[in-house]
N, C-alpha and C positions, 0 to 999 in steps of 0.2 A: 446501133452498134453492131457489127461485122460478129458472126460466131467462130468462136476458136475453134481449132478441127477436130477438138476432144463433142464439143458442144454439135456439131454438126453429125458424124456419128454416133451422139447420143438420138437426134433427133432423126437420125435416118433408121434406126435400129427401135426405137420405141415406140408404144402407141399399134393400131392395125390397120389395115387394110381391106377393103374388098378383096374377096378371094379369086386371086388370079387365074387364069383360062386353063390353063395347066395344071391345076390342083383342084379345082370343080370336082364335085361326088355329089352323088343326090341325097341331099338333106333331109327327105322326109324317111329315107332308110335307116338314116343316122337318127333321125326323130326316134323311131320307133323300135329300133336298138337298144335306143335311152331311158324309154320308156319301162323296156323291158328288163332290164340292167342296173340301170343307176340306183342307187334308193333317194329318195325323195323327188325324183325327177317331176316338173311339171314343164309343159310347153306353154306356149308355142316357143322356137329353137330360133333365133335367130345365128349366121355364122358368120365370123369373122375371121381375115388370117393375122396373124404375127406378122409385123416388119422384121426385118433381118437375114440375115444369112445360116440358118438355122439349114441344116441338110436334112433333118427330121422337117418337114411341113407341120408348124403348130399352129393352130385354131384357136381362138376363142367361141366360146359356145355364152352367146347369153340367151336367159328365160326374164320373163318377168319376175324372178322369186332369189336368182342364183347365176352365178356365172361361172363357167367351167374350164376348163384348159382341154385339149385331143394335141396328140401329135402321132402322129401317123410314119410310115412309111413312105415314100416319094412314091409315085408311078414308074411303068415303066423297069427294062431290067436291070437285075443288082446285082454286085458281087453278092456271094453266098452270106457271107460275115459282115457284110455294111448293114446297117440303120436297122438295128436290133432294137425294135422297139422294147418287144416282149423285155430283154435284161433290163430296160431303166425300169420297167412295169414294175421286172422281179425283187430290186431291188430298193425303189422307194417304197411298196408295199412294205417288203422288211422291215424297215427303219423308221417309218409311221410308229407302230405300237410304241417305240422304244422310248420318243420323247424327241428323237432326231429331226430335226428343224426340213421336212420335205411336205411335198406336198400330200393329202390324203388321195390314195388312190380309188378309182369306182371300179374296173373293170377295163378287162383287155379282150379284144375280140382278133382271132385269128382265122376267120368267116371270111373272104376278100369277097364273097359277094354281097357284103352290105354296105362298103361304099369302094372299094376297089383292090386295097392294099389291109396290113394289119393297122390295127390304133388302140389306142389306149386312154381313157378319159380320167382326168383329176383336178382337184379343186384348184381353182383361182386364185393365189395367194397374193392380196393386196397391199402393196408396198414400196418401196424403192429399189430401183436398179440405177447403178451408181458406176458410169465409164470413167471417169478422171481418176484412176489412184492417187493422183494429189489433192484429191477433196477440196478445191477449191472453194467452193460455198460452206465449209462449216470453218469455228474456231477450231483452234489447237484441241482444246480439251474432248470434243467430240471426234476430230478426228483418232485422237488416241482409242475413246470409249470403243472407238466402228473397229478400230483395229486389232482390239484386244480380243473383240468379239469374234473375229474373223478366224483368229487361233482358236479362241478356245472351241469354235466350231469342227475345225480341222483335228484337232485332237482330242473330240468328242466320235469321230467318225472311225477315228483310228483305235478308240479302246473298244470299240464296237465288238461283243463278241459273238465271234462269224458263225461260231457254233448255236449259240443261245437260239440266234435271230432266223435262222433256217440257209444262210449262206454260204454255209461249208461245201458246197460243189458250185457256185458260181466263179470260180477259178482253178486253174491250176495249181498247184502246192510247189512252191520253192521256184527256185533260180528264174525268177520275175525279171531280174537286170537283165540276164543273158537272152531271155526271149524279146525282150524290146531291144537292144542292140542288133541282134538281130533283123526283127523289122526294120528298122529305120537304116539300116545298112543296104537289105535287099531295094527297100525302097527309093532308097539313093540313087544304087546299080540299075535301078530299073527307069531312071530320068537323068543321071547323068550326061551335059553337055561336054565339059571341060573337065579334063583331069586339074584335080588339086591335093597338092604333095600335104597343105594341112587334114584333108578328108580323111585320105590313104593312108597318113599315123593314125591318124583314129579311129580308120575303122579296125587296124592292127592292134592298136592299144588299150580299148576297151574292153572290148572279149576276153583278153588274156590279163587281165585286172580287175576282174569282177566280184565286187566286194560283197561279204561274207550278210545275207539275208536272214537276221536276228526275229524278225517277227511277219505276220503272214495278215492283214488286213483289208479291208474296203477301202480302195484307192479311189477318187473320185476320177483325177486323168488330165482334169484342165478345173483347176482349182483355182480362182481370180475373182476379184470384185465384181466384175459384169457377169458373172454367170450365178449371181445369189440377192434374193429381195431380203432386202432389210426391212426391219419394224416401219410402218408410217413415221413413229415418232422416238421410238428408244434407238437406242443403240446394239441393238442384237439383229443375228437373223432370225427370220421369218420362214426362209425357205433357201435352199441348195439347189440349184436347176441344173440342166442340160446333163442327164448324167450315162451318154453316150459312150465315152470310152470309159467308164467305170468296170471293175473288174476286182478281185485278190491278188494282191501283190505286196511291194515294198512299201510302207509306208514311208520312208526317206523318201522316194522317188516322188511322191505327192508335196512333202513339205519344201522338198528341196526347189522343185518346182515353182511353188510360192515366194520364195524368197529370191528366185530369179530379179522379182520386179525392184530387188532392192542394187539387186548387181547390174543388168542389160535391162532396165525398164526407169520407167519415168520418176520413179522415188529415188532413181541412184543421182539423177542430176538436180539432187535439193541439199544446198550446202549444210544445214542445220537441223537437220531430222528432228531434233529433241525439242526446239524452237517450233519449227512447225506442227507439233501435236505428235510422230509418227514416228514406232519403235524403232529401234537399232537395229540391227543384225541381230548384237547378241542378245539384246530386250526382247526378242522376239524368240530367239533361238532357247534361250531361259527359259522364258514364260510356254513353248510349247514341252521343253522338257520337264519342267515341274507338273505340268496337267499328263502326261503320259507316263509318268514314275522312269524318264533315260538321266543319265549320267551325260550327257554327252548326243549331239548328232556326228555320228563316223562320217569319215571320207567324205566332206562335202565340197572340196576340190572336186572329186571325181564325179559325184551328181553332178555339180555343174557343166564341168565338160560335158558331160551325156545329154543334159537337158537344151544346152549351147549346140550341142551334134544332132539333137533330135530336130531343132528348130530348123538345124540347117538343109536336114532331111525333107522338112516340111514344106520351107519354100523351095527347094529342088522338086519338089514334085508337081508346084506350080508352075516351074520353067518347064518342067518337062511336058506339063497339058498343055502348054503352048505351041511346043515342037508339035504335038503330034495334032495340034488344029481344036483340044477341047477347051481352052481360058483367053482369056485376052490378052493382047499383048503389051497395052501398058503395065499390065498389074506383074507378068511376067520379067518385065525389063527390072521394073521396081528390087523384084525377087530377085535376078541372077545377079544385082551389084550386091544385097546382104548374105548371099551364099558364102563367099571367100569372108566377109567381115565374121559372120557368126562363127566359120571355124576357125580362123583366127581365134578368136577370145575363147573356143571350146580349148584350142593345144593351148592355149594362156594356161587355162587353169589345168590339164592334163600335168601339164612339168609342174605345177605347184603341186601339184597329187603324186611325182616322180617319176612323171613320163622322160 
């Protein structure tokens, strides 16, 4: 039987690889780092890399006793602000003691003469990673259980208090919508091919509509089912990964994000959510307000457009590495036809919000 194409990049994306010619470091430095670093470290170290598209290069580290996780830096040069390892370091570290579903961390080394780039090693969290948001392989009722988990994760991260946990300078304070509006504007302007009249209201209409930032939290940035291991066998997470664009900001901006997949993603084309196991809108939207003490999620017309103009920003910038010779150009072509649809649906919900 032929794999679905959900099933295909699961199988392309999981499991590892021999570490490719390009990401090669010498191992016995990385040994002996570990050695000197890790607690309980024993060798001998064998390495492996992560399949996927991971922009961070993640490792698996096995020993005979333990197995470990590194993601490093890439080689080669970087923007200033790209592949900050040290902030995921800074931040799961944090959230460890707390009870927060991340991995344990051992140590960050920002030495580049022990295998080339910064890295940072943490434990191995054994369990599921789950690409189909329509859960195909469970019943209804587990699908429900993985979903309710999925909240009340997200609004475990959000009562997180930034002060307690040592995080109170890992962000900026306030007007978090207005500096990503921002980006994603410049970044637009900086890969635009074609002018389009829906961009241009939005990028006018956002800024001067920016809604009023009630609380100041650990945003994770790309909060989805493929980016978190679940139990082997419960219904809860295990662990929160990839936490690359994590920062302080809006927490709407994180949840509203999530619920994207029930608007523009694969749960919206499922006639009977309640039938197939998987909260509603407002079941979801309920159950993350009652864990976080809201009345209410504000303006969420307006996240969507934002999150709908962010995407659109994001495949524009694939067009645009194409113009200039750095992406390929079927994945580009793919990009510039969802450009016009995604800001479509971003002005959709703009005039529902009173654009």
């Amino acid at each position: 039987m032929a794999m679905t194409p959900e099933q295909e990049r699961e199988a392309a994306n999981t499991g590892t690889k021999p570490v490719v010619d390009s990401h090669r470091f010498d191992e016995a430095s990385l040994a002996a780092w570990m050695q000197a670093h890790v607690e309980g470290y024993e060798g001998p170290l064998e390495v492996r890399q992560f399949k996927g598209g991971q922009s961070n290069p993640t490792y698996q580290l096995v020993t005979p006793g333990k197995k470990y996780v590194m993601r490093r830096k890439p080689p080669g040069k970087l923007l200033p602000s790209a592949h900050a390892v040290d902030r995921e370091y800074k931040v799961i570290t944090a959230l460890y003691p707390t009870g927060f579903p991340v991995a344990r961390s051992y140590g960050l080394c920002t030495d580049e003469s022990v295998i080339g780039t910064w890295f940072y090693v943490m434990d191995m969290v054994e369990g599921r990673i789950l690409w189909d948001q329509t859960l195909p392989q469970y019943e209804p009722a587990e699908r429900r259980a993985i979903y309710m988990a999925k909240i009340k994760t997200l609004a475990d991260l959000h009562n997180t208090d930034v002060d307690a946990v040592g995080l109170s300078d890992f962000g900026k304070p306030g007007n978090y919508m207005g500096r990503q509006v921002d980006r994603w504007t410049k970044q637009y302007r900086a890969s635009e091919t074609v002018k389009l009249d829906t961009m241009e209201r939005l990028m006018d209409w956002l800024p001067q509509t920016l809604p009023h930032q009630d609380r100041n939290t650990v945003v994770h940035g790309d909060y989805r089912l493929d980016n978190m291991v679940l139990h082997p066998t419960e219904p809860r997470v295990a662990a929160v990964l990839d936490w690359e664009l994590s920062t302080l900001g809006d927490p709407m901006a994180d949840f509203t994000y999530f619920l994207m997949h029930w608007v523009n993603g694969t749960i919206a084309g499922i006639p009977d959510l309640t039938a197939h196991g998987i909260p509603t809108v407002e079941e979801t939207v309920a159950e993350y307000c009652r864990l976080t003490g809201r009345d209410q999620v504000p303006n969420v017309d307006w996240f969507f457009a934002y999150n709908l103009f962010r995407l659109a920003g994001i495949c524009q910038g694939i067009v645009g590495r194409a113009r200039d010779g750095t992406a390929n150009s079927p994945q580009a072509a793919a990009m510039e036809e969802r450009v016009p649809q995604l800001a479509s649906a971003a002005w959709h919900f703009a005039q529902r919000a009173g654009a």
